[in-house]
DRENVO-45878 format. One line per 10 residues: number of its first residue (from 1); their letters; for each residue y, z, x of C-alpha. Coordinates in nm, 2 decimals. Example, Ala and Ser with C-alpha at 12.3 -4.5 7.8 and 13.67 -1.06 7.14 Angstrom:
BEGIN
1> as> -0.45/0.78/1.23; -0.11/0.71/1.37
This chain:
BEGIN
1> xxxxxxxxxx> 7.12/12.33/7.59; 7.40/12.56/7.73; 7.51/12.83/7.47; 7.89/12.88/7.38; 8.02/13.14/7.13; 8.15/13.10/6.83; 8.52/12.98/6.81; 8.54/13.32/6.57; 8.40/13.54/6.84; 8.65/13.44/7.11
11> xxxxxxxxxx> 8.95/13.47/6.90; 9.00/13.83/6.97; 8.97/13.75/7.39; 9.20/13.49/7.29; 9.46/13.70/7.19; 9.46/13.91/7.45; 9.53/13.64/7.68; 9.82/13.47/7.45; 9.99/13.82/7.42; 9.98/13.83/7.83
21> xxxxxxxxxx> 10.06/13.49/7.86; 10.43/13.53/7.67; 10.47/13.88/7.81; 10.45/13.72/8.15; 10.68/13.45/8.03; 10.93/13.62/7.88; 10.84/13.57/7.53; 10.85/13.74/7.20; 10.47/13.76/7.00; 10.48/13.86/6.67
31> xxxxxxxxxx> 10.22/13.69/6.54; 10.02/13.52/6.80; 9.81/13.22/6.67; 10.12/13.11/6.51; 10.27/13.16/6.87; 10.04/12.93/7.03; 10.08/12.64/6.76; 10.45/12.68/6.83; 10.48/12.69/7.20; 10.18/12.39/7.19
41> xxxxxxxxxx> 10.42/12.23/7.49; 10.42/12.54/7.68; 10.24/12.43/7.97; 10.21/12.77/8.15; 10.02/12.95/7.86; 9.76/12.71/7.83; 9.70/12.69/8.22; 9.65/13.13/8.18; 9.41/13.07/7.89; 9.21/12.79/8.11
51> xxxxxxxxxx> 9.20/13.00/8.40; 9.07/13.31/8.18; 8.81/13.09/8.00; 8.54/13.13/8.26; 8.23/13.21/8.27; 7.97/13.17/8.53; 7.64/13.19/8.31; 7.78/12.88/8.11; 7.80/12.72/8.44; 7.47/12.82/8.53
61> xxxxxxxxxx> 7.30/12.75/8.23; 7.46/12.34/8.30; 7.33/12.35/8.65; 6.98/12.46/8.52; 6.95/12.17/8.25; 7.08/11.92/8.44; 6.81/11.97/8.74; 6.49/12.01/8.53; 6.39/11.66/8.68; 6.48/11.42/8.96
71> xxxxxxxxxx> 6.71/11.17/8.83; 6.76/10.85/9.06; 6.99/10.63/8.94; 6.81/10.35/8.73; 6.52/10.57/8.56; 6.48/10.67/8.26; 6.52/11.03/8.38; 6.86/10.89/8.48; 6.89/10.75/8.09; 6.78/11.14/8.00
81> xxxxxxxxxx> 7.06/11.30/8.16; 7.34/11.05/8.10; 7.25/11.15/7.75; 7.31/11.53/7.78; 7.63/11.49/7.94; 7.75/11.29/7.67; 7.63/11.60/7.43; 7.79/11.85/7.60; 8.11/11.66/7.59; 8.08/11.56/7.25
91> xxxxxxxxxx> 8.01/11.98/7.18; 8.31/12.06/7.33; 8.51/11.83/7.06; 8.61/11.57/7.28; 8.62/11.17/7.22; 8.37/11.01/7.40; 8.19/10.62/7.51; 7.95/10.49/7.79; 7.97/10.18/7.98; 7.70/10.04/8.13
101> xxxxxxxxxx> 7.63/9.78/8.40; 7.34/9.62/8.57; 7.33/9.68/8.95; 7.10/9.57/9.22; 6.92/9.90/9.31; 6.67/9.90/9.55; 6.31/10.16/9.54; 6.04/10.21/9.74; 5.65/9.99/9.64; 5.49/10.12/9.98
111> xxxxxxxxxx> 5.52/10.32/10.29; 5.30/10.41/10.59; 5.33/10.56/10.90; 5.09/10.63/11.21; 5.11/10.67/11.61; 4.87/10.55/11.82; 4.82/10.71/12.17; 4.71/10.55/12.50; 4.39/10.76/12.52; 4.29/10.54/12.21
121> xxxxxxxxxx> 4.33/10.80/11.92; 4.58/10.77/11.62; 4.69/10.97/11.36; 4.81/10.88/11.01; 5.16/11.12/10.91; 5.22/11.20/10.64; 5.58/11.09/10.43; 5.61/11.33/10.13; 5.75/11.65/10.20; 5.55/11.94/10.33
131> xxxxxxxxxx> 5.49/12.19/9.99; 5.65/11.97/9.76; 5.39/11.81/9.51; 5.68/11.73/9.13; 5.75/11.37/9.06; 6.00/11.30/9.31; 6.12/10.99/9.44; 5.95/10.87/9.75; 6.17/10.93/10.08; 6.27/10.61/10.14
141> xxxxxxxxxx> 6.64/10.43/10.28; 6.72/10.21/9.98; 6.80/9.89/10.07; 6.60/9.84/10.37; 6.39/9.54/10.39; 6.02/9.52/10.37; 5.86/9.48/10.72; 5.54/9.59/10.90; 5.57/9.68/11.22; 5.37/9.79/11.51
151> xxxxxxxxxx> 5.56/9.86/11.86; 5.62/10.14/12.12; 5.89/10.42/12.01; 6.20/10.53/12.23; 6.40/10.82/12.15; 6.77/10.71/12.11; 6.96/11.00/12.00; 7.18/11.00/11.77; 7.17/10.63/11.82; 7.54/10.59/11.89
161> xxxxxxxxxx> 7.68/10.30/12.12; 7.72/10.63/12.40; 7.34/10.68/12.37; 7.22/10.34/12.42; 7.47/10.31/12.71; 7.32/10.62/12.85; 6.96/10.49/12.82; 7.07/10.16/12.99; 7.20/10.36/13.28; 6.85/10.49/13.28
171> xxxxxxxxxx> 6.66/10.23/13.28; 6.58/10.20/12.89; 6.56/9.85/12.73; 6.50/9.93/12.38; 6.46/9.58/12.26; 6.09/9.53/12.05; 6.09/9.91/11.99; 6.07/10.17/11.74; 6.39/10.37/11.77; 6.33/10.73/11.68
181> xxxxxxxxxx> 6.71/10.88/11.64; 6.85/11.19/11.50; 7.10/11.23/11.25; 7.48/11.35/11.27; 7.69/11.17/11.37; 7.67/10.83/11.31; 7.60/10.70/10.88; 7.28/10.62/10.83; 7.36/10.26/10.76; 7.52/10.29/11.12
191> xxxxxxxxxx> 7.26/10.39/11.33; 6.99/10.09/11.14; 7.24/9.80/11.23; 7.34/9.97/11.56; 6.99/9.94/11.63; 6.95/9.64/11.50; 7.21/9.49/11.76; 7.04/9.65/12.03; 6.71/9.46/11.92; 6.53/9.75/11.80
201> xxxxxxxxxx> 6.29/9.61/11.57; 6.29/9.93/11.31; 6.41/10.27/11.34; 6.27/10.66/11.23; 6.56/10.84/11.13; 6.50/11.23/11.07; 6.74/11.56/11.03; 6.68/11.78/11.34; 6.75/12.11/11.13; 6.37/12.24/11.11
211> xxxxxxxxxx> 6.38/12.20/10.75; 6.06/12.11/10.53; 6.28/11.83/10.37; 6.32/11.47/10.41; 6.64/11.27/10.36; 6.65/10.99/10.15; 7.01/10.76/10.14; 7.13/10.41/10.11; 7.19/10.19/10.46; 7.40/9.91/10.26
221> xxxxxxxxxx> 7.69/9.82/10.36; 8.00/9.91/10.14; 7.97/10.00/9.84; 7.94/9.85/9.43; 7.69/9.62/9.32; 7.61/9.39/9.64; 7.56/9.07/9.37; 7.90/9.15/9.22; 8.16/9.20/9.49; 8.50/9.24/9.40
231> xxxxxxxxxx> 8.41/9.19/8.98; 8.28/9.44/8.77; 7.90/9.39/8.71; 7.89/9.34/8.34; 7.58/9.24/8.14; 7.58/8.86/8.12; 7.84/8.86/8.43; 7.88/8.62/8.73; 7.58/8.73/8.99; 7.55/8.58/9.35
241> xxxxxxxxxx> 7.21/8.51/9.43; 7.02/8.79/9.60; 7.00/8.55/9.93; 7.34/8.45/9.88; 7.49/8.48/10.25; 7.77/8.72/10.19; 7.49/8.96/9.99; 7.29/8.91/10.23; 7.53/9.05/10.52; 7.53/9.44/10.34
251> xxxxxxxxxx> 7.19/9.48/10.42; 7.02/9.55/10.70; 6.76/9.31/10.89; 6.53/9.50/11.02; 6.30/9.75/10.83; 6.39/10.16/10.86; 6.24/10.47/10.71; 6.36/10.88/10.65; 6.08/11.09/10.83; 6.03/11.47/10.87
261> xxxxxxxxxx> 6.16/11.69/11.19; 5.77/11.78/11.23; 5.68/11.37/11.26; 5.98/11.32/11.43; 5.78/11.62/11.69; 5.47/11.45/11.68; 5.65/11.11/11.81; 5.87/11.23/12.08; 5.64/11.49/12.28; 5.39/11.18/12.34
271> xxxxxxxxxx> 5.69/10.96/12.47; 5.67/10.87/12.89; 5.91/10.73/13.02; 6.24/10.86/13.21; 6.32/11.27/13.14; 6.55/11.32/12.84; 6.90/11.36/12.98; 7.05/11.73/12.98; 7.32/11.62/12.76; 7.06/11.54/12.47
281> xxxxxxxxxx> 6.97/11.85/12.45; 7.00/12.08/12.17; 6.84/12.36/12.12; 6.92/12.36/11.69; 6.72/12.05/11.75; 6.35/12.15/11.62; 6.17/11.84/11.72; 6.36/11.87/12.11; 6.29/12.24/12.14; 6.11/12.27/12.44
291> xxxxxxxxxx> 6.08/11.90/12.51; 5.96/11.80/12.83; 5.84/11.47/12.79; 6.07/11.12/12.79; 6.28/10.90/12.63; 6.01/10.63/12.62; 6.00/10.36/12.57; 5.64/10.47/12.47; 5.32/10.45/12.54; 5.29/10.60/12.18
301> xxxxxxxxxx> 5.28/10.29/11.96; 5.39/10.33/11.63; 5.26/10.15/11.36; 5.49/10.14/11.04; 5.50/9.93/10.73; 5.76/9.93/10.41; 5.77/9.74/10.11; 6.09/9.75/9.93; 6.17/9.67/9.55; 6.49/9.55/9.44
311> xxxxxxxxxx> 6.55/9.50/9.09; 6.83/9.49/8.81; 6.89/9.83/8.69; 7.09/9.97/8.40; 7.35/10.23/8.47; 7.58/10.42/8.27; 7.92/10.57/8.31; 8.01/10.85/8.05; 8.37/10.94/7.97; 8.59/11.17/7.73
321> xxxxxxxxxx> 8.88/11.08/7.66; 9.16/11.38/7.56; 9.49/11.13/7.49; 9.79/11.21/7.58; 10.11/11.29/7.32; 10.40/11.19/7.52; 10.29/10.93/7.75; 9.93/10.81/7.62; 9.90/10.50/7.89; 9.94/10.73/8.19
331> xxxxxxxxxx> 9.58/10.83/8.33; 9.47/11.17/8.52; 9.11/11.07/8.65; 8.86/11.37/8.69; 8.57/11.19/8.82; 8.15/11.34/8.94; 7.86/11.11/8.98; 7.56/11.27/8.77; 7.30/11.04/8.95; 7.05/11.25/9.22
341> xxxxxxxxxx> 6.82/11.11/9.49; 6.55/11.44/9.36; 6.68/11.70/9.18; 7.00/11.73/9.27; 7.11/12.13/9.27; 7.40/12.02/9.54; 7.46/11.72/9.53; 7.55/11.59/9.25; 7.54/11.85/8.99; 7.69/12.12/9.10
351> xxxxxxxxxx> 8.00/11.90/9.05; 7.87/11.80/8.71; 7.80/12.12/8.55; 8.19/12.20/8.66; 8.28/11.88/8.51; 8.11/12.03/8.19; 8.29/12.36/8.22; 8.59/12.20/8.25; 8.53/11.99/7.91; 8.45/12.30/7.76
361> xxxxxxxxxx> 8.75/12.47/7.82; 8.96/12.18/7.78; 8.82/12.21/7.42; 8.93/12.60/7.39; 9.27/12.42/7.43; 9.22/12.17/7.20; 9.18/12.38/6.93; 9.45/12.62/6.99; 9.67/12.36/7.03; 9.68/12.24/7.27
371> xxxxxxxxxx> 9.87/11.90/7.34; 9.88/11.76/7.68; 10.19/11.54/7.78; 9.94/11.24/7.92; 9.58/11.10/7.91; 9.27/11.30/8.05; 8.98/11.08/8.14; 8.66/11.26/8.27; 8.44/11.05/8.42; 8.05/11.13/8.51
381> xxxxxxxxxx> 7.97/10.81/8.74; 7.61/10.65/8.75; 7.47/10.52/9.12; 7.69/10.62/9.35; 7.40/10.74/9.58; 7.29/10.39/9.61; 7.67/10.28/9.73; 7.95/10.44/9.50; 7.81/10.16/9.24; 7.93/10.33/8.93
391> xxxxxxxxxx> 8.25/10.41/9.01; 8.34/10.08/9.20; 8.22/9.87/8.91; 8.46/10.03/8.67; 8.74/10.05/8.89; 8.68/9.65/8.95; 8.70/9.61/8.58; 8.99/9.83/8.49; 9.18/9.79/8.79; 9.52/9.59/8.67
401> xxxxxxxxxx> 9.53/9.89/8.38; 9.46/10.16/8.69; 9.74/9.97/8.91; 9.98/10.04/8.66; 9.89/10.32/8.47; 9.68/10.57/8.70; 9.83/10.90/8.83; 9.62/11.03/9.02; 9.19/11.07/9.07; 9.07/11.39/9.13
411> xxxxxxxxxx> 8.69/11.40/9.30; 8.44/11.67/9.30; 8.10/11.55/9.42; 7.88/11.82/9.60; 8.15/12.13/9.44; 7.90/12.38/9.62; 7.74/12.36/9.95; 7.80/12.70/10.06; 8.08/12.95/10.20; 8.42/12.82/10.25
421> xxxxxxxxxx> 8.66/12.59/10.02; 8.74/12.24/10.16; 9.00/11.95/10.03; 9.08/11.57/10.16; 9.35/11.44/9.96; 9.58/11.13/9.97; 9.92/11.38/10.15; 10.12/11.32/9.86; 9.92/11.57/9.65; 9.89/11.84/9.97
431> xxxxxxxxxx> 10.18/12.04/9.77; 10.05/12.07/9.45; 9.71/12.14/9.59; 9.81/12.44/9.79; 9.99/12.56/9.48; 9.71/12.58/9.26; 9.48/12.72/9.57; 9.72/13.05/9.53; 9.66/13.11/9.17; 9.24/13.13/9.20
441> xxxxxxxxxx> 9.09/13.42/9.33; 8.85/13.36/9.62; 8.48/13.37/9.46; 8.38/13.55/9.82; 8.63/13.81/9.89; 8.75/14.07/9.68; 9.13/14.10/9.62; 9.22/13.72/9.76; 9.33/13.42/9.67; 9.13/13.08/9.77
451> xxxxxxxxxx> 9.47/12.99/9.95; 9.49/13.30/10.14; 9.12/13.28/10.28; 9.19/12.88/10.34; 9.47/13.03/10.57; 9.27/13.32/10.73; 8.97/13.11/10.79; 9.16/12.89/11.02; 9.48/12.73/10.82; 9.55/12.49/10.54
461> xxxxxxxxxx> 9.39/12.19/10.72; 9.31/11.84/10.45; 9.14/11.64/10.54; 9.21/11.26/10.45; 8.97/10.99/10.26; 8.95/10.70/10.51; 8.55/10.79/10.44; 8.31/10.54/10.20; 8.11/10.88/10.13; 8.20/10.98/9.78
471> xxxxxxxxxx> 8.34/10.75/9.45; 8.70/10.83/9.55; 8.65/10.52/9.78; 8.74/10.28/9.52; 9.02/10.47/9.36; 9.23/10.51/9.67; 9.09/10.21/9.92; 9.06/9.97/9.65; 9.33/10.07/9.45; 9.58/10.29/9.56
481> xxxxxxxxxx> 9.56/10.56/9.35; 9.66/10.95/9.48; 9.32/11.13/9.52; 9.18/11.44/9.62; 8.81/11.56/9.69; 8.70/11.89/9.64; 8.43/12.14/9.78; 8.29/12.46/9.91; 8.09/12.49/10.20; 8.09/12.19/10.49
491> xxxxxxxxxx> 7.72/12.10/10.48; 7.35/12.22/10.35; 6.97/12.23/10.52; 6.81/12.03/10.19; 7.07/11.78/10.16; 6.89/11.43/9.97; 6.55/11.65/9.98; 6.35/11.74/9.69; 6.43/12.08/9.81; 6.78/12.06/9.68
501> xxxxxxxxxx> 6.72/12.24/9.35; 6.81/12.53/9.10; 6.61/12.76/9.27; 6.78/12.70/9.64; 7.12/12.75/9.44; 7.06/13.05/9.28; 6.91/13.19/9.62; 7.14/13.08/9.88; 7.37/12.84/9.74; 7.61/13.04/9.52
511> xxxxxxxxxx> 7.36/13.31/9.36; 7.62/13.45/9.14; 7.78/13.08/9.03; 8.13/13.24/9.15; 8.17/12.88/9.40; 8.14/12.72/9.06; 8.41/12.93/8.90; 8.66/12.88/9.18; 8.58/12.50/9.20; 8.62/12.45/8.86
521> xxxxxxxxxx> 8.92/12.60/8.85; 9.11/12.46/9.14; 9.01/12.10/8.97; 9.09/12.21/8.62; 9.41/12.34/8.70; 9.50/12.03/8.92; 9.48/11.84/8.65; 9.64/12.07/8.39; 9.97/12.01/8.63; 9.94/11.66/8.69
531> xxxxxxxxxx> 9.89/11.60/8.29; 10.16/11.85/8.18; 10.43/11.87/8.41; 10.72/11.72/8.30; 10.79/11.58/8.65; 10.49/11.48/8.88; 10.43/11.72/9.15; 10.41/11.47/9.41; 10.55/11.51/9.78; 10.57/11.24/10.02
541> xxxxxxxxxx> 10.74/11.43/10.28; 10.41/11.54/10.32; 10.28/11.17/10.33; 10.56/11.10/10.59; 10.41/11.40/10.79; 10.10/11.29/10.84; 10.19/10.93/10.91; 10.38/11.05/11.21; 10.10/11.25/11.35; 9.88/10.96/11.24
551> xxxxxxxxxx> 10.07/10.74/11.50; 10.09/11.03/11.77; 9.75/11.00/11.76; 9.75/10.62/11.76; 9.99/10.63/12.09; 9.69/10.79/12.26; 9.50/10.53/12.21; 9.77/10.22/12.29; 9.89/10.13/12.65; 10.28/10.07/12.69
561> xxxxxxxxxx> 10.26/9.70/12.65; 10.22/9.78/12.25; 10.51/9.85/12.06; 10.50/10.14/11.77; 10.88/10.12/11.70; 10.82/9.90/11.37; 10.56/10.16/11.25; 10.83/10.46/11.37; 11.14/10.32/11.15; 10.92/10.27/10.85
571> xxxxxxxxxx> 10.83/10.62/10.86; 11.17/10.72/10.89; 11.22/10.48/10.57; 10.95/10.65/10.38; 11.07/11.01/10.50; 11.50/10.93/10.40; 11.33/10.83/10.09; 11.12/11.08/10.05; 11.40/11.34/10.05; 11.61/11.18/9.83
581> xxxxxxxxxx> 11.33/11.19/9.56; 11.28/11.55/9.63; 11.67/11.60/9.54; 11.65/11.39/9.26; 11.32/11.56/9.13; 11.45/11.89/9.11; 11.77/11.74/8.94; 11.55/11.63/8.67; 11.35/11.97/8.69; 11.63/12.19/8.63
591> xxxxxxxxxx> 11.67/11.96/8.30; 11.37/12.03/8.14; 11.40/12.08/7.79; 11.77/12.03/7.81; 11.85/11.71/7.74; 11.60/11.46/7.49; 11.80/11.13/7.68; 11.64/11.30/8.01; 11.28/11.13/7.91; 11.31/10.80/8.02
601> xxxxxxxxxx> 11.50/10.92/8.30; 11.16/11.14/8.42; 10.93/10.84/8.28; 11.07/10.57/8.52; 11.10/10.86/8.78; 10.75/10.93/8.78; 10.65/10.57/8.82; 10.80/10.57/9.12; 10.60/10.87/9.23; 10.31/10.70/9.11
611> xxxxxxxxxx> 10.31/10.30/9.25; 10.48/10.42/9.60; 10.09/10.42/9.68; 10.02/10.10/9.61; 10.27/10.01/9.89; 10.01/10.13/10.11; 9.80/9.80/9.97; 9.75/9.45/10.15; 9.69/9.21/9.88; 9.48/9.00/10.14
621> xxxxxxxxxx> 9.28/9.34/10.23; 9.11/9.37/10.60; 9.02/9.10/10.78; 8.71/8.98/10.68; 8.65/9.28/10.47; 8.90/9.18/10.15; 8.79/9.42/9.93; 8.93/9.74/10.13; 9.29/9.68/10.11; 9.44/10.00/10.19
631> xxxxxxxxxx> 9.63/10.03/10.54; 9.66/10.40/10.61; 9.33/10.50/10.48; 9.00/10.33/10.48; 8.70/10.30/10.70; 8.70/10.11/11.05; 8.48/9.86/11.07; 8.35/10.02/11.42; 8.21/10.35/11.30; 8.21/10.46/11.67
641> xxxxxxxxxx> 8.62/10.40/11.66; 8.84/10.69/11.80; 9.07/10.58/11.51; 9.02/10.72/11.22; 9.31/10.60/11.02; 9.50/10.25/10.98; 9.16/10.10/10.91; 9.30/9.73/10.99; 9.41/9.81/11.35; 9.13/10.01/11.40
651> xxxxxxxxxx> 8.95/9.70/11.38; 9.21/9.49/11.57; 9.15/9.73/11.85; 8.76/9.70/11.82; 8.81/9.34/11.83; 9.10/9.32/12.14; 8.80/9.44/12.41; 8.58/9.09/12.32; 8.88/8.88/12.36; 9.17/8.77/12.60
661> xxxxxxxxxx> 9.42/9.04/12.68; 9.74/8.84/12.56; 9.50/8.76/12.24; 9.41/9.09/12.16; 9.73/9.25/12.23; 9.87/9.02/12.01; 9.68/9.06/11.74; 9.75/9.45/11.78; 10.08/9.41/11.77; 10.06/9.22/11.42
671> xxxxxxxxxx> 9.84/9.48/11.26; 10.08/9.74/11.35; 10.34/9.52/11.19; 10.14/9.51/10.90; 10.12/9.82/10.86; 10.51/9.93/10.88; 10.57/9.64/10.60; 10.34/9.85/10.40; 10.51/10.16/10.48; 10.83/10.00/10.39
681> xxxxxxxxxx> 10.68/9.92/10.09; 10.61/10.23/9.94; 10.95/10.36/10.08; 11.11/10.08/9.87; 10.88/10.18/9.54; 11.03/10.58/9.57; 11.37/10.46/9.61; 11.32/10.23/9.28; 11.52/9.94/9.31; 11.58/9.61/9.48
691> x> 11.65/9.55/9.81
């Protein structure tokens, strides 16, 4: 258990940072405990004594607890940890409860592997990872199907619809095969049913870093429970059956399996066939370093078999709950999954342990005082490795309350990968995220700020969340609720390996937990401003930004005979709007404090702020995929699509090249439509009143 001091032994640190707090502010102490029960609504005191409240050791002694054991979702090591996380949070004096839900989670019985040459030898590989003996999780893909399988291998890349185009230009017909690809890229799911289409009957998947590890992941498709789409999967709750066509279609058909770089070796320098092509190349590429065979297909035949076991598993969402005095039914989100594929150093609980920080000094607050204008709800999601399950199935179940009542979701999954901070964000927040980025001090040079490294390191660039890879999905695709994500460092060698543990993060991951500190308080303090200021520091001038260099980018894409002029005028809607909010904002700003009659005047203002993203939602959602319903940000349904935005046209474009010009133009031209309607919409929810 992580060790805290006393509430008696911090006073005097306490005081310090009170006494600098109103000096700073303009204040007169005289006696400062009684200070900070006066000024319990001074919002700017209580973000200095967050800020001051760290300490990396506390963070590291989380981190160590929480990755004693692997923890897949399901388990009872699961059970194990849900249970210390609810601890901590009760130790920090917070209220607390768990929901749980049974999901369809999917584990490995069986796996084998061998390759049989033409001279008539085999050899059995091995699938656990090379040095790593604890009680790990099989590597596996969960929810691939059971299937033995003994055919030639061919190399396919990084099995995009580019590499199997290149192959047919050689020659390659990769249909009956093994299909040995690579990853990066293209999502794991991707590559299986890309395959899958090309009649590949299995595929190898492996990293390509040189790394002893071996990835584990999910290749459903979308994400929650697959038996309870669209409803939250409650005990006793409608279930489809498992065979149940529309189940059935989020799972691949053929069988696939997470191997090593040195198997991956072993496969591809006994391939024939014609050379590897000089674009394939990569010399970062272990298993291709110094590869001289083929492509295949074969004459090594591989001889694979995988037994799969799905059952009904109990997971477990843990919140605490810190109310709010003013305006108790409006709800800042902070939100981590806690479940791991092994041990899960990275990814999750890196992000976990900050979630626990951040509960911690929340309950400094607490007990000075503190008082925060609207609802905190931290939220340690169960499953999302298996598909976002956790979060999805709560969102599901709360999501009329959410629709009206949610401010804004704030994500931190994997909070440390390594050097460098990162953001994606719904553009509203860009503002207020750039804001608190200048008040942290960069955790890996001395004498900056996180914002002015994020500006030396090649500008403030935020990325967006049209990606199904982390349990904002639901919140802002499902939902409509302004999100952000939050990391440091891009990507990591042991990611989903049994490799990912304490030991790799005190040695190369953030020895001296400082990542920790700055993520913890760029997430901490996000929400301090979104919970306490008296307006919301939203900005959709921002959100009109980015639209129009969304559609520059579209244009590319179009020929002439599509029209983006409805999409254009919406924009210029949503940006007239967007300035007279900004007007109005710091009208009501300037009042602070003024004027009681001013609160209903800031309440209904902020609404605003908050449902203009629900404009953004189709009721009807994509076609043929009703559950994603936002039309600015949400996955294609092609994940090879240039378009990485306007989900719904991205598909409509993906769909024009299999029909008639006139009909796919047409149907084009209505998505586009579609989308400036939804534009309009949100510009009509800032401006607040009929049309």
């Amino acid at each position: 258990m992580a060790q805290r001091p006393s509430f008696l032994c911090i006073i005097p640190f306490l005081l310090v940072i009170c006494l600098a707090a109103y000096h700073t502010l303009h204040h007169h102490v005289a006696h400062p405990l009684q200070s900070l029960s006066h000024n319990s609504k001074n919002p700017l005191l209580f973000q200095q004594i967050f800020l001051n409240s760290s300490n990396n050791a506390t963070l590291s002694s989380f981190l160590r607890f929480l990755t004693r054991r692997p923890h897949v979702a399901g388990t009872p090591a699961a059970q194990n940890t849900a249970h210390y996380v609810l601890s901590q949070l009760q130790a920090s004096g917070l209220k607390t409860h768990v929901s749980d839900y049974k999901a369809l989670l999917s584990y490995p019985a069986h796996a084998s592997l061998s390759v049989h040459y033409s001279n008539g030898t085999s050899k059995e590989l091995p699938l656990l990872e090379a040095g790593e003996t604890g009680p790990v999780v099989a590597p596996y893909h969960a929810y691939s199907p059971s299937g033995t399988v003994a055919a030639r291998a061919v190399f396919v890349n990084y099995g995009s619809g580019e590499d199997y185009r290149a192959l047919g230009a050689l020659g390659v017909n990769v249909s009956g095969c093994v299909a040995v690809a690579r990853r990066g890229g293209v999502s794991r799911g991707g590559v299986v049913r890309r395959a899958e289409e090309e009649g590949a009957v299995a595929v190898l998947l492996y990293a390509g870093d040189g790394g002893k590890g071996i990835e584990r992941g999910t290749v459903m498709e979308g994400v929650g429970d697959p038996q309870t789409p669209g409803w939250a999967a409650v005990d006793g709750g409608e279930r489809l059956a498992a065979e149940d066509g529309g189940v059935g279609r989020r799972f691949p058909k053929i069988p696939s399996m997470p191997i090593s770089t040195e198997n991956a070796r072993v496969i591809l320098r006994s391939l024939g066939g014609p050379r590897l092509p000089k674009e394939w190349m990569d010399v970062d590429d272990h298993a291709l370093r110094e590869y001289m065979a083929g492509v295949g297909v074969g004459p090594t035949l591989v001889n694979f078999t995988y037994k799969e076991e799905k059952k009904i598993a109990t997971i477990q969402n843990v919140f605490a709950i810190i109310r709010g005095l003013e305006e108790p039914d409006r709800y800042v989100l902070l939100g981590n999954h806690r479940d791991a594929w092994t041990y899960g150093a990275v990814d999750p609980n890196s992000g976990t342990a900050a979630l626990l920080d951040i509960a911690r000094r929340y309950g400094i607050l607490l007990s000075l005082g503190w008082k925060p204008r609207r609802t905190i709800v931290l939220c340690s999601w169960d499953a999302e490795e298996f598909g976002m399950i956790g979060s999805t199935e709560w969102v599901e179940q709360n999501l009329e309350n959410l629709g009206s009542k949610g401010v804004a979701y704030l994500n931190v999954d994997c909070a440390v990968q390594g050097p460098g901070f990162f953001a994606r964000a719904t553009p509203q927040l860009d503002t207020i995220l750039v804001e608190v980025t200048k008040k942290i001090k960069d955790p890996d040079k001395e004498g900056r700020t996180v914002y002015q490294s994020w500006v030396a390191d090649g500008g403030i660039n935020i990325g967006r969340l049209s990606e199904v890879d982390s349990d904002f999905a639901a919140f802002v695709q499902h939902a409509g609720v302004p999100s952000i994500d939050l990391y440091y460092g891009k990507d990591y060698p042991v990611y989903h390996t049994a490799f990912d543990s304490y030991d790799w993060m005190k040695k190369y991951g953030d020895p001296l937990f400082r990542r920790h500190m700055a993520v913890t308080e760029i997430w901490g303090l996000l929400a301090l401003r979104l919970v306490d200021d008296a307006v919301l520091p939203f900005n959709y001038l921002s959100y009109g930004a980015q639209l129009q260099e969304h559609m520059k980018a579209l244009s590319i894409l179009l020929d002439s005979s599509i029209s983006l002029h409805p999409m254009n005028t919406a924009i210029q809607e949503l940006i007239a709007a967007s300035s007279e909010v900004n007007e109005e904002a710091k009208r009501l700003r300037e009042g602070e404090n003024v004027l009681d009659s001013l609160e209903l005047r800031r309440r209904t203002f902020n609404d605003r702020l908050m449902l203009a993203e629900r404009g953004f939602l189709e009721r009807e959602g994509l076609e043929g995929r009703q559950w994603f319903k936002h039309l600015v940000y949400g996955p294609p349904i092609d994940y090879e699509s240039k378009l990485r935005v306007f989900p719904g046209l991205a598909d409509a474009m993906s769909n024009a090249v299999k029909r008639a010009q006139s009909e796919g133009q047409s149907e084009i031209q209505h998505e586009i439509w579609r989308v400036a309607r939804a534009i309009q919409r949100a510009a009509i929810a800032l401006r607040g009143e009929l049309t």
